[in-house]
N, C-alpha and C positions, 0 to 999 in steps of 0.2 A: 410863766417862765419860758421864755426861749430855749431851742434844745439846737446845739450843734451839730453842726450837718458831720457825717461820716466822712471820717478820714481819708483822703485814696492813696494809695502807695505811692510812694515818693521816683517821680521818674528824676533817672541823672540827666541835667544842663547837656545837650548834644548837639546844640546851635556852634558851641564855637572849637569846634574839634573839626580837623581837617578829614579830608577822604581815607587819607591812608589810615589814621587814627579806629574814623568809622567803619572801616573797613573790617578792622585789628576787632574793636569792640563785636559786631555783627560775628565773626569769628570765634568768639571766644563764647558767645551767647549760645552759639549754634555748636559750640562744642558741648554747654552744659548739659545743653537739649537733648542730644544725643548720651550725655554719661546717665541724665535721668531716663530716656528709653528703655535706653539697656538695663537700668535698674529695673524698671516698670518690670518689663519682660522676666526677668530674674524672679522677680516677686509671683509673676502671674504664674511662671513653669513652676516655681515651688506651690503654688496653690492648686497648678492642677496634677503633680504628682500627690500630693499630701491629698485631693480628693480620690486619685487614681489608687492611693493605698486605702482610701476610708471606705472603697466599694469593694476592693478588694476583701477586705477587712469583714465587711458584712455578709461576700456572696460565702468567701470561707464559714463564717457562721450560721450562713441560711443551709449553705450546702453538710454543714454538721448539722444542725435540729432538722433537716429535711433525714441524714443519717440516721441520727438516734429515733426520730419516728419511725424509721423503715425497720431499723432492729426490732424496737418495743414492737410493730405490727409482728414481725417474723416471729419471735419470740411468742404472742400471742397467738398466731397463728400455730406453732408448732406446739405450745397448750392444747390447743382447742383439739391439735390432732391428735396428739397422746391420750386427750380425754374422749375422744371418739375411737379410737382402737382401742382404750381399758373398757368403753362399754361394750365395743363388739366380741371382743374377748368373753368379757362376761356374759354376754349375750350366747355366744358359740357355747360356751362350758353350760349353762343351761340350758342351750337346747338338746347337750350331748348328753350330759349327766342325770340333773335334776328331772322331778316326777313335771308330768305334763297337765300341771293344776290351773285353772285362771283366779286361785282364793289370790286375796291381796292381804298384806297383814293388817293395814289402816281402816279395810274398809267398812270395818262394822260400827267407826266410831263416827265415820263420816255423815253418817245421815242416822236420825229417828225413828226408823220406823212405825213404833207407835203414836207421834203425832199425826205421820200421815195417814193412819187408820183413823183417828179422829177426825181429819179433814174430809176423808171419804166418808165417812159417817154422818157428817153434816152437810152432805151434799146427799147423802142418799134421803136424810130427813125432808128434803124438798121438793120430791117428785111426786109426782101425783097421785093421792089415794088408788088410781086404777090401775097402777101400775105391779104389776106380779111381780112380788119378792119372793116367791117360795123355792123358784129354782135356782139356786146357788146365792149364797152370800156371803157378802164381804167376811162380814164380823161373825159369821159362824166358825167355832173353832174346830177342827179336823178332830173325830175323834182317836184317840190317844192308840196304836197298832197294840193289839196285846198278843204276848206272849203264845205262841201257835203248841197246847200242849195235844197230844196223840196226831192222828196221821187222817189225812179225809179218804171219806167214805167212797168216794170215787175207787178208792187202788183194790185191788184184785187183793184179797186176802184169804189166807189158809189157818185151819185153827188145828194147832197142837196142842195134845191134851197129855199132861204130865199124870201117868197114874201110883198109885197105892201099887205094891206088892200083895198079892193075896192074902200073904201073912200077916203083913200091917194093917187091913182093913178088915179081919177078920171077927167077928161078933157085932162089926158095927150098926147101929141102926139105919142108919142113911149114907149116903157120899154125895157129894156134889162138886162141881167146879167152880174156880175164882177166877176170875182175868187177873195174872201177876202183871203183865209187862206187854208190851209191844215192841217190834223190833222192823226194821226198814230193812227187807231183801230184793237183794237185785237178780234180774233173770237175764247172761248173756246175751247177747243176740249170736243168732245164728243163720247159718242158710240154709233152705229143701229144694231141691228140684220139683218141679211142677210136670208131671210128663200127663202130656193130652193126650187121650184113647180118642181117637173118633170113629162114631159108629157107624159103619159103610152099609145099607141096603142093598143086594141084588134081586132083581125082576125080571120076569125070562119074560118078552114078548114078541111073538108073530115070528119066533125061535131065535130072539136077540136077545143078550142081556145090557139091563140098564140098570147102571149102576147110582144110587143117589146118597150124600156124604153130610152127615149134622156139622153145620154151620163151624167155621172155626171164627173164633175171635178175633176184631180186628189190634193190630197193633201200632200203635205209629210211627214206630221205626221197619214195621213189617218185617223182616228177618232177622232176628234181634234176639240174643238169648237173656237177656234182662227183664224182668218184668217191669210193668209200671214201678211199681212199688221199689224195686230197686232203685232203677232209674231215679223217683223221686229221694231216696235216702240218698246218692250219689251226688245229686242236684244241690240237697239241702245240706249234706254234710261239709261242699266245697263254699258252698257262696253263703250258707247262713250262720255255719261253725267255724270258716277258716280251716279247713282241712285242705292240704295239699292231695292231691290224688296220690304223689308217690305212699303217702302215711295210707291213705285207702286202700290202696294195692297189699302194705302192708298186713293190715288190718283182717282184710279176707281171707290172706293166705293162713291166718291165726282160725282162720273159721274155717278150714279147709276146702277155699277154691281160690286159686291164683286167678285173678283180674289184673291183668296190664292196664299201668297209668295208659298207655295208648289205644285200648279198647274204649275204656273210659271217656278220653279226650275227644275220639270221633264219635262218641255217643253224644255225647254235649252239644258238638258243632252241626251235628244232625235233628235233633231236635232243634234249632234257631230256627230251622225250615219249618218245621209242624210248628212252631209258637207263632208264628210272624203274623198270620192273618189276626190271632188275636192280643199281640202286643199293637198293629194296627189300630183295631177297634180300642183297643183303651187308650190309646192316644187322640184317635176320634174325641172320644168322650171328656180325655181331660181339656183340649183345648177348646170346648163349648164352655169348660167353668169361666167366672167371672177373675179368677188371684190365682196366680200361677207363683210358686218360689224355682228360682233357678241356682245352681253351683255347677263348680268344674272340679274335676282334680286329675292330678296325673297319672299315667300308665304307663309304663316299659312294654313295648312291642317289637320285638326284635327284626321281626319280617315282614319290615311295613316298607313294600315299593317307594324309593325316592327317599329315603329316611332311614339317618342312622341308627345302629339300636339304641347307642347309647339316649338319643334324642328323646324329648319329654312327647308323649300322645296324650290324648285328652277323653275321660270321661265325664261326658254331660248330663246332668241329673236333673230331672223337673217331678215337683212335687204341685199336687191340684186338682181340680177338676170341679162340679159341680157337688151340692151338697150332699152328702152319703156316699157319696162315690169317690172317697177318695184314691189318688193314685200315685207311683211313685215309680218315673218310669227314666232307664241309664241310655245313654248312646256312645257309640265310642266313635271319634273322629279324629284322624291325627293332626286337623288342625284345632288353634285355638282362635280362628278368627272370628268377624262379624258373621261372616254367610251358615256359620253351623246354628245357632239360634233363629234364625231367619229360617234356616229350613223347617228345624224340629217345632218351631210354633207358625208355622205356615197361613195357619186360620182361627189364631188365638186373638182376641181381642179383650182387653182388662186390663189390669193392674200385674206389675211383673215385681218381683221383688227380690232383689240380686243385690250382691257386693258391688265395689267400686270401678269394676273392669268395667273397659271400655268397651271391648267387644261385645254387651246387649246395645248399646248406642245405636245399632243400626235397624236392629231389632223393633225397638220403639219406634223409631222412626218411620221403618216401612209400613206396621200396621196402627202406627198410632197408638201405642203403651201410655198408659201411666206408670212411670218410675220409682218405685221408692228403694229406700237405702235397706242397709242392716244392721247395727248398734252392735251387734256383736263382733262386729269385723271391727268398728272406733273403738270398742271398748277392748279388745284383745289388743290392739296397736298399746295403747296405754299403758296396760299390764306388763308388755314386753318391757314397754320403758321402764316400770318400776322396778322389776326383777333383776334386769341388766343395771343401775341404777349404784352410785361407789357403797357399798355398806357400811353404817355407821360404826366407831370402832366401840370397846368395851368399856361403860361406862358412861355413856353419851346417850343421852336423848333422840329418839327419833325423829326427827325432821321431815314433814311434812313438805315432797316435791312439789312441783306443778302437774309432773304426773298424778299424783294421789289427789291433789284437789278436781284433776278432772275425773276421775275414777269417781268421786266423792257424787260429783254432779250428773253422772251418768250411773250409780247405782243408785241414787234417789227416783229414776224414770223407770228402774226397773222393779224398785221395790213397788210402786204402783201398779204396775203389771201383775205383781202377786197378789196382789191384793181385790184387783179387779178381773181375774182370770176364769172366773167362774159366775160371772153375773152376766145377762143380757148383752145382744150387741149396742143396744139404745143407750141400757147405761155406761157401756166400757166407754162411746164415745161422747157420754156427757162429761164424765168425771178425766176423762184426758184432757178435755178443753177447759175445763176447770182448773185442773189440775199442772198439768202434764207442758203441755204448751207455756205457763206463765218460767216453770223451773224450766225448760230449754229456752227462753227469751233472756234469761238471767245465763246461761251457759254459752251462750251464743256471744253475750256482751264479754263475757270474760275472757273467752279464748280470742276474741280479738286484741283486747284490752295485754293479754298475755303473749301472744305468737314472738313475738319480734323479741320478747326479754328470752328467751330458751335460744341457745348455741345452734348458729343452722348447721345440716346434718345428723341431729341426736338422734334420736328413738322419741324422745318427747316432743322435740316441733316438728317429725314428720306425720306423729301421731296426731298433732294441733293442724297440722295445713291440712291431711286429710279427711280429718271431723269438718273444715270449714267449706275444703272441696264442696265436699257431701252431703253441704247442709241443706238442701232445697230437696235433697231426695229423704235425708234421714228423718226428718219432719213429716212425712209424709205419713206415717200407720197413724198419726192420731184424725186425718181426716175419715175415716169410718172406723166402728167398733172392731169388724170383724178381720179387720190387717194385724197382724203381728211386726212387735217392737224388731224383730232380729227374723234370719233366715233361719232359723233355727231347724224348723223339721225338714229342709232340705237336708241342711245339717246332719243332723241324725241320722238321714235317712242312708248318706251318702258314709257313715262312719263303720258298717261292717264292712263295705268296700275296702278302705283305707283300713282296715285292721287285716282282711283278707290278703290284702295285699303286702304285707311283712310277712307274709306264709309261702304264698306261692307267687312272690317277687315281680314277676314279671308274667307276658303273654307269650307263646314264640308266634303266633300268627295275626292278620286281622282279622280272620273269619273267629279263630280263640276270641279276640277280644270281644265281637260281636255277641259272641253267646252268650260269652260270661254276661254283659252287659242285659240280655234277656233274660236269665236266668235270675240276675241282681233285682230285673225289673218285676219280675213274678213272684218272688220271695219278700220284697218290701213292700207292694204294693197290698199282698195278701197279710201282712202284718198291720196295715194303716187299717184295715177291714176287720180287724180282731180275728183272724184267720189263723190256724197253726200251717204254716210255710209246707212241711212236709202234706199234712196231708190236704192242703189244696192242690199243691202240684202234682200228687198221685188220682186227683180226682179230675186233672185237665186231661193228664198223659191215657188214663183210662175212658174219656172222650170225646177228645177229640178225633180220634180218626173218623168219626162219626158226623160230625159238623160240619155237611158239605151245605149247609144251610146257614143264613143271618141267623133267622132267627134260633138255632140250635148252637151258632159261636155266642151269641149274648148272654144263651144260659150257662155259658163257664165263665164268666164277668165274677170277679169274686165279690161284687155288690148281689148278685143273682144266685150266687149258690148257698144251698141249704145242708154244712156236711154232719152229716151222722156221728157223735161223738163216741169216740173209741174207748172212750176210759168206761169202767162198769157203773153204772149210780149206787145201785144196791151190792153192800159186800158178801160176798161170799164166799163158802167155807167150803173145805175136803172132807 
């Protein structure tokens, strides 16, 4: 089938219409032309107002949900800060208030300790027949402290005998005594003058006389109405008891002689001088060990050149040395920069083991340190956060933070340390790498895994950035047995200081602060020696003046001294 061709619009006959006609029509065409233009136009302005509204339309709606996002942030924001000053709040009220405990209430559910005695157990199964197990072991259980009844045999005792009346014992066949009871008596202390006679010879010769005088004693403050022995009660009452001198002053005058705290004071700062050549030497000695631990803490020193009083000073504590020779020795600098470390380990080479401060950075670096961390500085961060932490109210379950699960993973590393603290260096560092290493690879993954979910600024993710800081150092005790988890016996060592110092507050001078710092270092270091504090430093003061000799300053090294023990062994009676 054929299909017709498309129609074409019908033009009007224009052949037989005159010009003016044509004219008229062209006119009227080109008027239509122009009524549709203008329509056109009309149409196109209404289409680009009606778009000009529809942008409009949307930037007002972007510019509102760009709005409500910036609220809902603000809003979120000023949560987050609310919830960061209720925990510093909480955090302030216990450090002001509350006891100064690191217990956690969660922590004892967090880990088993008895399986991980099993796992040690089954590692200790696997060493080698030749291997001595007899000195310290794991699974041997502490025997149980019993009960302390009468009083040891060391103490000076007097025996009082209760008797009969003539009258009541009269006819009897025998009498005899019973021991009823004992009783603990204290004997004041007091003070005697010591006064020296010296025996003067005269000799007439060739009709002169010549006079010859028995030796007097040296002393090392040489005009000094204190004996050693005071001196060292003086020494060890302020830096090993926390006694203020103003309380000593008092104290004497109850024993009838007045002693000025400023007698006192310049005795102190005067002995620095006599102790120095052998605070020297024991700094020798510690910096030959192979593990040094280091900390800082603060001091008020009021009359320190260039430095407010109010301003923080710095005491620097190094704990170490070689084996049996331990030592524990303070410096006082009123900076807390790199260069003070640098000075004080000048020709230490080993292993250093410090908190997070930057300032050993340079330390390592000049002699070439190995670094390691302290778990007890991660693990205190932690604790902050859980104490400061909003308390659950009454009636609710405890809620396990992210703080508490890291606490969880970090007293698991330290219940192994208990456990392994008393066995060999060989096996503490087989059963860390066994052990030890696998649960910090699993602790390592989490607080990654975790950081970014905890509110930045808490307690809890500065406690998490600084464990992950840290991580290449805090790993570090399990590469040999004999490193310790934590700075811990710096720690300690540095903790009569910081109690001392709630006593007797501040220093007023730096030469004060020097001594104390000597005096701190003679008293702890003769404690790491099983030394009693008082009477080694009455057996240096008695002496040293003496010691113009090495080898006669080596023999007051409290690794070197043999002291005579003062208590009685055998009791005796009046």
């Amino acid at each position: 089938m054929k299909t017709q061709p498309l129609a074409t619009s019908s033009m009007p006959d224009l052949s037989g219409l005159s010009t003016a006609e044509l004219l008229s029509v062209v006119a009227g065409l080109q008027q239509q032309l122009a009524s549709k233009e203008a329509e056109l136009e009309q149409r196109d302005q209404a289409v680009k107002e009606r778009d000009q509204a529809v942008k409009e339309r949307d930037h007002t709606i972007q510019q509102r949900d760009l709005h409500i996002q910036q609220r809902d942030q603000d809003i979120q924001q000023r949560e987050q800060y609310i919830l960061l000053l209720e925990e510093m709040l909480r955090w302030q009220r216990i450090q002001r208030f509350a006891a100064s405990s690191e217990k956690t209430v969660h922590q004892i559910h967090l880990f088993d300790e008895p399986e991980l005695e099993a796992e040690i157990d089954q590692l200790r199964d696997q060493l080698p027949e030749d291997v001595d197990e007899t000195e310290g072991s794991c699974h041997t259980k502490p025997t149980p402290k019993r009960r302390q009844r009468g009083f040891s045999d060391s103490l000076l005792r007097e025996r009082i005998e209760l008797c009969l009346r003539d009258e009541e014992k009269a006819g009897a066949v025998k009498t005899f005594f019973t021991k009823v009871k004992e009783e603990l008596e204290y004997i004041p202390a007091q003070l005697k003058v010591l006064e020296y006679w010296q025996e003067k010879a005269v000799f007439e010769q060739d009709g002169e006389e010549r006079l010859i005088a028995a030796p007097r004693p040296e002393h090392p403050l040489g005009k000094c109405i204190a004996t050693p022995a005071l001196l060292a009660y003086v020494i060890t009452s302020k830096y090993a008891d926390g006694l203020p001198l103003y309380r000593l002053e008092q104290m004497f005058k109850r024993l009838g002689h007045e002693l000025s705290r400023t007698n006192m004071a310049h005795w102190i700062i005067r002995l620095d001088e006599v102790f120095k050549p052998l605070i020297h030497l024991i700094r020798e000695v510690q910096n030959s060990g192979a593990y040094l631990q280091a900390d800082e803490t603060r001091i008020q020193v009021l009359k320190e050149e260039g430095k407010a009083a109010q301003s923080d000073k710095w005491m620097w504590v190094t704990r170490g040395g070689p084996p049996d020779q331990s030592s524990v020795l303070f410096a006082y600098d009123p900076s807390r920069g790199g260069d003070v470390p640098v000075r004080l380990l000048d020709d230490f080479s080993g292993i250093l083991q410090a908190d997070g401060y930057s300032g050993y950075a340079k330390v390592c670096a000049v002699n070439g340190l190995t670094r390691i961390g302290c778990w007890d500085h991660a693990r205190r961060k932690f604790i902050e956060a859980t104490k400061a932490a909003k308390p659950v109210g009454k009636g609710k379950k405890a809620k396990l933070s992210k703080a508490d699960v890291a606490l969880g993973h970090i007293n698991k590393l330290y219940a192994i340390e208990r456990q392994i603290k008393d066995l060999n260096v060989a096996e503490r560092y087989r059963i860390r790498q066994e052990l030890s290493l696998p649960k910090l690879e699993a602790f390592k993954t989490w607080l990654d895994a975790n950081v970014d979910r905890v509110m930045k600024g808490g307690l809890t993710r500065k406690a998490m950035e600084y464990t992950l800081n840290q991580w290449s150092t805090l790993i570090g005790y399990c590469e040999r047995g004999d490193l310790h988890i934590s700075n811990v016996l710096a720690e300690n060592a540095i903790r009569p200081f910081a109690i001392g110092r709630r006593a007797w507050l501040f220093a007023d001078t730096p030469q004060g602060a020097h001594a104390s710092a000597t005096c701190y270092s003679l008293i702890e270091t003769a404690k790491a020696n099983g030394l009693e504090p008082s009477a080694y430093i009455r057996y240096v003061l008695e002496h040293i003046a003496d010691a113009d000799t090495l080898e006669k300053l080596e023999r007051l090294l409290p690794w070197s001294v043999e002291l005579e023990s003062t208590s009685k062994k055998v009791a005796q009676y009046s």
